[in-house]
C-alpha positions in Angstrom: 0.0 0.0 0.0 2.5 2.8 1.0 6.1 3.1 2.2 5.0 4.9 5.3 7.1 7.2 7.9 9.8 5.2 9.9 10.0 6.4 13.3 12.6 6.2 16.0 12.1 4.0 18.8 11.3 7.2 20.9 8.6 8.5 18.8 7.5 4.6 18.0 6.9 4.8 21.4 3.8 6.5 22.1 2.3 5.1 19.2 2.2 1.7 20.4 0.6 3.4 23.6 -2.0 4.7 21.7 -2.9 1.6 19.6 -2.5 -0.4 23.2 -4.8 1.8 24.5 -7.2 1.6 21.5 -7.2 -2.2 21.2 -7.9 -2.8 25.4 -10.8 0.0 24.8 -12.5 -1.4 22.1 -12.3 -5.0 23.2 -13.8 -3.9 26.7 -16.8 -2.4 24.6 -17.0 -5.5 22.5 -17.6 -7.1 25.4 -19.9 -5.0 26.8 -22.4 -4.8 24.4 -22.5 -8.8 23.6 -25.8 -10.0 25.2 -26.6 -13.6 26.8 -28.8 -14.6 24.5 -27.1 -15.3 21.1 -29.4 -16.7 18.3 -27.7 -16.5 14.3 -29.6 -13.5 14.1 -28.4 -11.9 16.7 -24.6 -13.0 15.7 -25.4 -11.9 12.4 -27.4 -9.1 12.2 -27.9 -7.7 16.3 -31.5 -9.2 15.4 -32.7 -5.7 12.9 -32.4 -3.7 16.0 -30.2 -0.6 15.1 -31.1 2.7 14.6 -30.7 4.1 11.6 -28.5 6.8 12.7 -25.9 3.8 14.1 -26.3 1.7 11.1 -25.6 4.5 8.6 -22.6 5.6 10.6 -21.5 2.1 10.9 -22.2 1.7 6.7 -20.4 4.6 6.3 -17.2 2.8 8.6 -17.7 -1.2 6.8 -17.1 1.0 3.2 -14.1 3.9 3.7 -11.1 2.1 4.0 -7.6 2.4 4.3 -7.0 3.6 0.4 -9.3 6.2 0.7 -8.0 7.8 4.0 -4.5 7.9 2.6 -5.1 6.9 -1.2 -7.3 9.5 -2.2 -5.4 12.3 -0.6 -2.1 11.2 -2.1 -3.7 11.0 -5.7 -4.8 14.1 -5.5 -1.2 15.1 -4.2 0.2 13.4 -7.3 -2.5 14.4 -10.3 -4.5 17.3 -9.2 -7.7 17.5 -11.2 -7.8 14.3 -12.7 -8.0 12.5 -8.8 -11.5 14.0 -8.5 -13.0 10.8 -9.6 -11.3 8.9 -7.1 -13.5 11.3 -4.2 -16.5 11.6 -6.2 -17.0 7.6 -6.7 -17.4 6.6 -3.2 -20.2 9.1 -3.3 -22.2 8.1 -6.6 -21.6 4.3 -5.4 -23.9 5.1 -2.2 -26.8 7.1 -4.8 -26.5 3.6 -6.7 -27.3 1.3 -3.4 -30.2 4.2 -2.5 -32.4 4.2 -5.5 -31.5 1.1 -6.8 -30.7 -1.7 -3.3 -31.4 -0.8 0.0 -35.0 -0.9 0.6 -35.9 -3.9 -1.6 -33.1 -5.7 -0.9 -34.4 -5.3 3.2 -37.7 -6.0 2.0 -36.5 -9.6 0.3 -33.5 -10.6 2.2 -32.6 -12.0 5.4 -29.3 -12.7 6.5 -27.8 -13.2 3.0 -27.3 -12.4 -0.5 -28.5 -16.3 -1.3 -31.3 -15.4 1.0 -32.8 -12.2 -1.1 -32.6 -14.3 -3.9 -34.2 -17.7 -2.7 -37.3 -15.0 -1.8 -38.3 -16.1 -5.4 -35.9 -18.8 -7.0 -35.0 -22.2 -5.7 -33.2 -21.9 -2.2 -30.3 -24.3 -2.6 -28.8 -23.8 -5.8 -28.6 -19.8 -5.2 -27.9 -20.1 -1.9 -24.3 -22.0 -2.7 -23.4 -19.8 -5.5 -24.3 -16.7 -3.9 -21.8 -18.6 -1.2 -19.1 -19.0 -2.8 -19.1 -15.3 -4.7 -19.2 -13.9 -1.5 -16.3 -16.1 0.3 -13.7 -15.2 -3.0 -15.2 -11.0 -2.8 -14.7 -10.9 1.2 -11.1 -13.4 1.1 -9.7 -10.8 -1.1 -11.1 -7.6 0.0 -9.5 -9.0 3.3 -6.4 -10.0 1.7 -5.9 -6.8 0.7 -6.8 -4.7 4.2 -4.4 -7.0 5.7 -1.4 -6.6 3.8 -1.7 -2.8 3.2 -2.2 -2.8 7.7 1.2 -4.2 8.0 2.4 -2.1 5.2 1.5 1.0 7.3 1.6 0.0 11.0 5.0 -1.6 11.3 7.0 1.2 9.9 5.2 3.5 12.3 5.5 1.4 15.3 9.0 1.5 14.7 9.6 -2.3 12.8 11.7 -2.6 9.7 11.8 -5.8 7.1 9.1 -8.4 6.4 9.4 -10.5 9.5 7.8 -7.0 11.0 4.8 -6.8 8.8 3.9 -10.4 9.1 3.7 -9.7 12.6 1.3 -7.0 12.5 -0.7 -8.9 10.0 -0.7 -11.8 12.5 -1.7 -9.6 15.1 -4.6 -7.7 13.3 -5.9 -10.7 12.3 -5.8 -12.6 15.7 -7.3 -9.1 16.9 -10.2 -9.6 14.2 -10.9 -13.1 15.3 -11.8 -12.3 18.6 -13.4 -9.0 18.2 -15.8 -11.1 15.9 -16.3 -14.0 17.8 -17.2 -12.2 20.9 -19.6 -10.0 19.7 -20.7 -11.2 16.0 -22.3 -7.7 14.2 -22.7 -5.9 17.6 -19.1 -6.4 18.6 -18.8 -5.4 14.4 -20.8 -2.6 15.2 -18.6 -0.6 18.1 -15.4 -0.6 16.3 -17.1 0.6 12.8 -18.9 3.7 14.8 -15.4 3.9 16.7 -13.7 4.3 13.6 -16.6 6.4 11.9 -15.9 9.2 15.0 -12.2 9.5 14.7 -11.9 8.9 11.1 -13.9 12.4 10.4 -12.4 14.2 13.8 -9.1 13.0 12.5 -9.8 14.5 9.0 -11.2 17.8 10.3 -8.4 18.4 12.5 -5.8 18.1 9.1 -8.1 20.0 6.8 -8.8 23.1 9.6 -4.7 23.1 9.8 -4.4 22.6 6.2 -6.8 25.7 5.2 -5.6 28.0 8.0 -2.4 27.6 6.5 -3.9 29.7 4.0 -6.1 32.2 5.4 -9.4 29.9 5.0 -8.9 30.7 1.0 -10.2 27.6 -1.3 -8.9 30.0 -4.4 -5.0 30.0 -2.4 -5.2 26.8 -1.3 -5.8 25.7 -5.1 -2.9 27.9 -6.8 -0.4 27.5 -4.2 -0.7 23.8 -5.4 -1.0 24.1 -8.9 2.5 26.0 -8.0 4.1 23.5 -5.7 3.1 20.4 -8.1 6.1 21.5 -10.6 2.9 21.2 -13.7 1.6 24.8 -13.3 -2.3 25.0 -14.5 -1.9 21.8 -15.9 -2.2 20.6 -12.0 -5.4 21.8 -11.9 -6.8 20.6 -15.9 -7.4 17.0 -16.9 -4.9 15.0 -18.6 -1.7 14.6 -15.8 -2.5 11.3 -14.5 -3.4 9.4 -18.0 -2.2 11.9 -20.7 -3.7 10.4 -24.5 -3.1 6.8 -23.6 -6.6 5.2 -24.4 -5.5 1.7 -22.8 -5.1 4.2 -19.9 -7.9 5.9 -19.6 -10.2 2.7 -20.5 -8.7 1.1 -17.5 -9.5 4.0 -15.6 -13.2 3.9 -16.5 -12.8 0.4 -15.6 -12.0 0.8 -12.0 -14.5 3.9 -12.1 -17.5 1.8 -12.9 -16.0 -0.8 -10.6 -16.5 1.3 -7.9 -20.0 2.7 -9.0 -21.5 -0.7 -9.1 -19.4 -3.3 -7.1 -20.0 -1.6 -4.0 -23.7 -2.2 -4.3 -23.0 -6.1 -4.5 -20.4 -6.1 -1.3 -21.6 -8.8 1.0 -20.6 -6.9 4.1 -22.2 -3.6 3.0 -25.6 -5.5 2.0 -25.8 -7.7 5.1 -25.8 -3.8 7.3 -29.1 -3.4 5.6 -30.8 -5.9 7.7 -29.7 -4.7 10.9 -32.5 -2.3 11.4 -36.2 -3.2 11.7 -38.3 -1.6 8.6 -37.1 -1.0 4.8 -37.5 2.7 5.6 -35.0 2.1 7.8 -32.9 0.5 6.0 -32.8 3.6 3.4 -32.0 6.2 5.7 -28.9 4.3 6.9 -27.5 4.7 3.5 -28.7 8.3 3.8 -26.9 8.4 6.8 -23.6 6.8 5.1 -23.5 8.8 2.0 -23.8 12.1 4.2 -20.8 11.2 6.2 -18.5 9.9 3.2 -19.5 13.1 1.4 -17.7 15.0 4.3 -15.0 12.6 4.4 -14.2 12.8 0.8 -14.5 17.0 0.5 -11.9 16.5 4.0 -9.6 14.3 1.8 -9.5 16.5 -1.1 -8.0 19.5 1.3 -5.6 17.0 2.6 -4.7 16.2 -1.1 -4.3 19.6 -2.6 -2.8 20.8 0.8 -0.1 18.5 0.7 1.0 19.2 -2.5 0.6 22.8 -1.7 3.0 22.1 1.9 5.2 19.6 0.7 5.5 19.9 -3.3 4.9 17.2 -5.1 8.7 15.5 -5.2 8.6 15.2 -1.7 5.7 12.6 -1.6 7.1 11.1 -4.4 10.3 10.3 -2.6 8.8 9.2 -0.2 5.9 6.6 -2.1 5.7 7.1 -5.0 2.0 5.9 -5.2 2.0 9.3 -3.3 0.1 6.9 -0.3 2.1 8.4 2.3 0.9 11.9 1.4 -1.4 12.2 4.5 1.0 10.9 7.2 3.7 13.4 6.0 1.0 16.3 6.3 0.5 15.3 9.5 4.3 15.3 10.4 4.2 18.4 9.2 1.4 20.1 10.6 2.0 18.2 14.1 4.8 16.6 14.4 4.8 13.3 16.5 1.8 13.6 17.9 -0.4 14.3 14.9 1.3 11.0 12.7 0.4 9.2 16.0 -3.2 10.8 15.6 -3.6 9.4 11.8 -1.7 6.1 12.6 -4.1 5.6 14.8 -7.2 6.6 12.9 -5.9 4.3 9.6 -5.2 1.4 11.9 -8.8 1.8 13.3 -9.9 1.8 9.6 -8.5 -1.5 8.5 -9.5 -3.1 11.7 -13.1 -2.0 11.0 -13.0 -3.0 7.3 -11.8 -6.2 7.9 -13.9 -7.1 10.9 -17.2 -6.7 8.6 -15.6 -8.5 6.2 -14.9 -11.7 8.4 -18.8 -11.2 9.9 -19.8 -11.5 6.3 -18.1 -14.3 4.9 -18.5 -16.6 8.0 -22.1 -15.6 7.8 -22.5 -17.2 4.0 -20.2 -20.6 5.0 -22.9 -20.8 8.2 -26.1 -19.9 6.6 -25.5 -20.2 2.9 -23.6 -22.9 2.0 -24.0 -25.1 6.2 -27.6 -24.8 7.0 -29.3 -24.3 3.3 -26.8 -25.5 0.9 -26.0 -29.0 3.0 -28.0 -29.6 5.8 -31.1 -28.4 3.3 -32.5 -25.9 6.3 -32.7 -28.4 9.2 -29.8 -27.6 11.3 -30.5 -26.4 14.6 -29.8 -22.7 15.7 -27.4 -23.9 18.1 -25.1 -25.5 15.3 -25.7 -22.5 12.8 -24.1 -20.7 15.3 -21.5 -22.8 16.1 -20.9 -23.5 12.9 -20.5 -19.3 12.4 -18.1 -18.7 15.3 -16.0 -21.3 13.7 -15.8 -20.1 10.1 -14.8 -16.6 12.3 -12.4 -18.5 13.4 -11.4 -20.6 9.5 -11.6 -17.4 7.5 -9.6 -15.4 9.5 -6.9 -17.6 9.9 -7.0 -18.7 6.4 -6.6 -14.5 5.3 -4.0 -14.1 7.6 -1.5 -17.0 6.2 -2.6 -15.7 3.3 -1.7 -11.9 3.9 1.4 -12.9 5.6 3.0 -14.5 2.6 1.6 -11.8 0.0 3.6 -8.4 1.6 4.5 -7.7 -2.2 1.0 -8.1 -3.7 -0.1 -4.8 -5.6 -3.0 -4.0 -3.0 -5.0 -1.4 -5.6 -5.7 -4.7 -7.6 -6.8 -6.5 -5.1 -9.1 -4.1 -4.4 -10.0 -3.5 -8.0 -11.0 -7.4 -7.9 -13.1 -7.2 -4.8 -15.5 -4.6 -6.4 -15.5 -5.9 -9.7 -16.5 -9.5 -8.9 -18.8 -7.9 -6.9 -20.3 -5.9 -9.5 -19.9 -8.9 -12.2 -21.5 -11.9 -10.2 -24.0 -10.2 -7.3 -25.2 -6.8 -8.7 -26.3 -8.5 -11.7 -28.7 -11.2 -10.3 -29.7 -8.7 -6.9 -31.3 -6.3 -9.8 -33.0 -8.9 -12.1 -34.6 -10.8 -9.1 -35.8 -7.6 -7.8 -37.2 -6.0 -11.4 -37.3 -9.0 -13.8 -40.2 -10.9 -13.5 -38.7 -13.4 -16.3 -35.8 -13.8 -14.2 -34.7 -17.5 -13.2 -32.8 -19.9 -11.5 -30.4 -20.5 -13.9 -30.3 -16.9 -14.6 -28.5 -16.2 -11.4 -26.6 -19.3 -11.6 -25.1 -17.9 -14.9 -24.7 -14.5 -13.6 -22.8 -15.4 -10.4 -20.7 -17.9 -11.9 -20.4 -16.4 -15.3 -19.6 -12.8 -13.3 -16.9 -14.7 -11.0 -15.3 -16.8 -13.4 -15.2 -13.9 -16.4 -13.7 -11.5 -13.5 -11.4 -13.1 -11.9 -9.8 -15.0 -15.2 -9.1 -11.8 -16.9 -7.5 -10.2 -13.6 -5.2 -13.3 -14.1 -4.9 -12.3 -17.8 -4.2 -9.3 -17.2 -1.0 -6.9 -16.7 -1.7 -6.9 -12.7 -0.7 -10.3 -12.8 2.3 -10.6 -15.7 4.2 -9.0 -18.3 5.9 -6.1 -16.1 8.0 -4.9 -13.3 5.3 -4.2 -11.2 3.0 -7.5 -12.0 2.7 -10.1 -9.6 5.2 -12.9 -11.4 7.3 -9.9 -12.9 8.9 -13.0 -15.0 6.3 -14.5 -16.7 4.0 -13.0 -19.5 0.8 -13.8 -20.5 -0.9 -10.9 -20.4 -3.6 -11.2 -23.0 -5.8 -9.3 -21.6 -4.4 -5.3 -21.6 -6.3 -3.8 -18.6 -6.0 -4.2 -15.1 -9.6 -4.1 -14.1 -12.0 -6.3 -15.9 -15.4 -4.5 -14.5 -15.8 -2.8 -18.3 -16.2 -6.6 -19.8 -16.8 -8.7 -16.5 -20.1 -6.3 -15.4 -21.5 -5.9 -18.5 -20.9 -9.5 -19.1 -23.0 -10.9 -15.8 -26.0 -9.4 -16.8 -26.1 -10.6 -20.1 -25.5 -14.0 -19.2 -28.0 -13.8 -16.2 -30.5 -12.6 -19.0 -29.5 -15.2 -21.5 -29.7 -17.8 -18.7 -33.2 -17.4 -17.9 -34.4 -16.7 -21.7 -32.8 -19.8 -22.2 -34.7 -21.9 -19.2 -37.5 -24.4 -20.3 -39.1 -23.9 -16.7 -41.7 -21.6 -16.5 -41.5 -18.7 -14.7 -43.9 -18.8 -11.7 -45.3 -15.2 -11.9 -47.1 -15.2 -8.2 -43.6 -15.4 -6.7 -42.4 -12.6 -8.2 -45.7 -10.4 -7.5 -44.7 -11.7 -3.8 -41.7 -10.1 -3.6 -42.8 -7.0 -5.4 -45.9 -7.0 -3.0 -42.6 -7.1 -0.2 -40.7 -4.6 -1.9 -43.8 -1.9 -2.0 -45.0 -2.7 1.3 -41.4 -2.0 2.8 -42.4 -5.7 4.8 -39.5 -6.4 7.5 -36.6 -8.7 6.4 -37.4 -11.8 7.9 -39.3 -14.0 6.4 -42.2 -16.4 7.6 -41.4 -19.9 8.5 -43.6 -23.2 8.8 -41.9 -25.8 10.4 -40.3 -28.3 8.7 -40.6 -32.1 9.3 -38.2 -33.6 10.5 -36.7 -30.0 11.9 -35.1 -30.2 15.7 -37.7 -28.8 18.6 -35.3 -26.3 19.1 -35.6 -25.4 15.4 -39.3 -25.8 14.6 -38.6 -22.9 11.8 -35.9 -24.5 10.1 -37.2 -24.8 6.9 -38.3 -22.0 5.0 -41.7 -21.5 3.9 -41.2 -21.6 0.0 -39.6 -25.4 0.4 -36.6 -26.8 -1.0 -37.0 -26.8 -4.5 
């Protein structure tokens, strides 16, 4: 992710006080707010009994990452004018999930993706494809957080060499673990609004020091960095970051519309939405969330242009040139020690929150998607859903940590890339046409998710990320056939017409009351669990194992 600051064992010092003191907080509050009686709704989703208000702000800490706390602001450090995108996607991709996701998607769903989808199409087969999509989105979404945390926090506290990051990444992740297993989405819950409250405080406190800097002037703020970026007005006009390369620019589009649309199909974002009690609800927490990452991203833009402005622009770029570590040297230079500590803190906060959501949600879909609906057909007890949930916590993170311990030179902007655009490929697709299509099918989803994965993640391996350049992953090899580094342009547009040819293609017929069912749901704003009958055979601890439209 970013070469960040070294510090001196002196200055290391109090930020490992600080992130001491964090981690003992935060895990006292975990425990706190866990309650004795622990169902798999609870675990999963605090039973659709949050606020609005907490559930947005929580949203708004499961989406803003790492990347975009000291990405965005070191883009904009590095390319002026044509880093705007990067601030204003985050933004649209919430206006997507509004009109478009959150309240029918409350209205249908459950616990799951495979759950909105079974509202109407047979339960088991959707429920293990919708499975497996999300396990490979959240694995390398997590992957990702991972490596870029030990990327950022051992250099800060101090550590030098590999054997240092692999440490941290061990220690974030045994931190996830138990954060999750404790708590399940209320533990999940604390740390996000935690991180929510001093990612914007944090990102105040530069921008007020960055813009007093220049007598509370946009207009000086802007030309004092077109000045320091060595370009001139060219800082501030499009054309710096990509110039006339078209392979360029269409990978930049690429990522663009993988950020528009693959947020709206992240398993950890979509499982928030059941975690309050009405549809309604459910809306204004992504009200709530694209309020707050509006702030945060006009914050990150002063950071950007102020550090350019500060620093000049060959500053950052000896120190990263990905320009990553353009916030943390603001602070340093606004602050000193104690402001780097300040951020340090704040992005290490920020990954933990990330990749606690993410854990919550795969181990959710091993439990409930592909345990109690995929094998055991619905008629698994509540007691061995859940147990079955705290060990996948316990699977999954271990399984991300080996595997972000052994990838500290993995290009993290691709991993990220490949999160959102498997997620826009294989789950956006088949979310919309079971919501709006009533000629949607089984086998339309089936081909959409698989289609979606398979199309998304083969051309990433195709693709210059992966081979044919210093910076690829096997820098020797070269099989790059496929010349951009995002496949969202092909792989998005590619899952819905395969989920469309897939059910045009299906000899069933399509049952028509199903559909009016859900759009009778969807209308009504009806609450996201469903109705259950019990099932024979089901455990008297379970009589609601089975779900009311059968296992077809």
């Amino acid at each position: 992710m970013t070469t960040a600051l070294p510090l001196a064992a002196s200055d290391a010092f109090p930020v490992f006080v600080v992130f001491a003191v964090f981690v003992a907080s935060t895990l006292l509050l975990a425990i706190w707010v866990t309650t004795d009686r622990v169902t798999p709704g609870d675990f999963y989703i605090s039973d659709g009994r949050l606020t609005p208000a907490r559930n947005g702000i929580a949203l708004f800490g499961d989406y803003m990452s790492a990347a975009t706390l000291l990405g965005s602001p070191g883009v904009i450090a590095l390319t002026g004018y044509d880093g705007i995108p990067y601030l204003l996607g985050p933004i649209v991709a919430w206006v997507v999930m509004l009109l478009l996701v959150a309240e029918p998607y409350h209205s249908t769903g459950r616990f799951t993706i495979g759950d909105s989808l079974a509202r109407r199409l047979r339960p088991r087969p959707v429920h293990r494809a919708a499975g497996v999509a999300t396990l490979v989105i959240c694995l390398v979404y997590l992957v990702a957080q991972l490596v870029g945390a030990g990327a950022l926090a051992a250099p800060i506290l101090g550590l030098e060499g590999q054997g240092a990051r692999q440490v941290m990444v061990a220690s974030l992740g045994m931190l996830m673990i138990i954060y999750v297993v404790i708590g399940g989405m209320r533990a999940a819950t604390v740390i996000q609004l935690v991180k929510a409250v001093i990612l914007l405080g944090g990102g105040t406190i530069l921008a007020l020091l960055v813009m007093s800097k220049f007598s509370w002037n946009p207009a000086g703020l802007l030309n004092r960095a077109a000045g320091s970026s060595g370009l001139g007005d060219a800082f501030l006009q499009p054309g710096v970051r990509y110039g006339d390369d078209r392979v360029s620019k269409l990978d930049s589009l690429s990522l663009q519309l993988a950020v528009l649309l693959g947020a709206a199909g992240l398993p950890h974002l979509l499982m928030r939405l059941g975690a309050v009690p009405t549809a309604r609800a459910a809306r204004g927490s992504v009200q709530w969330a694209t309020y707050l990452t509006l702030a945060f991203c006009l914050l990150a833009g002063v950071m950007g242009f102020g550090a350019v402005a500060l620093l000049g622009r060959g500053t950052i770029t000896a120190d990263s040139a990905s320009g990553n570590s353009a916030t943390l040297l603001l602070a340093e230079f606004l602050g000193g020690a104690f402001l780097v500590t300040l951020v340090s803190c704040v992005a290490f906060t920020t990954v933990l929150a990330v990749v606690a959501g993410l854990v919550l949600a795969a181990s959710t879909a091993l439990a409930h998607d592909l345990y109690q609906v995929g094998f055991r057909n619905g008629e698994a007890s509540e007691k061995s859903e859940l147990l079955v949930a705290k060990g996948s916590v316990l699977l999954i993170g271990l399984v991300g940590t080996v595997l972000s311990m052994y990838a500290q030179g993995l290009n993290i902007s691709f991993m990220v890339g490949l999160a959102f655009a498997v997620a826009g490929s294989a789950i956006l697709p088949a979310l919309l046409y079971s919501m709006y299509w009533k000629g949607f099918t089984t086998r339309g989803a089936l081909w959409s998710i698989y289609g979606g994965l398979v199309a998304s993640v083969g051309l990433v391996l195709l693709s210059p990320a992966v081979s044919g350049g210093p910076t690829a992953l096997l820098p020797e090899a070269d099989f790059a056939f496929f010349p951009l580094s995002n496949p969202a342009v092909v792989s998005i547009p590619l899952g819905f017409l395969l989920g469309s040819l897939g059910s045009l293609l299906d000899p069933r017929e399509v049952d028509g009351a199903e559909f009016t069912e859900a759009e009778v749901r969807i209308l009504a704003g009806a609450g996201a669990v469903p109705e259950y009958e019990p099932a024979a055979g089901a455990p008297p601890d379970r009589p609601d194992a089975a779900p009311r439209w059968g296992s077809r």
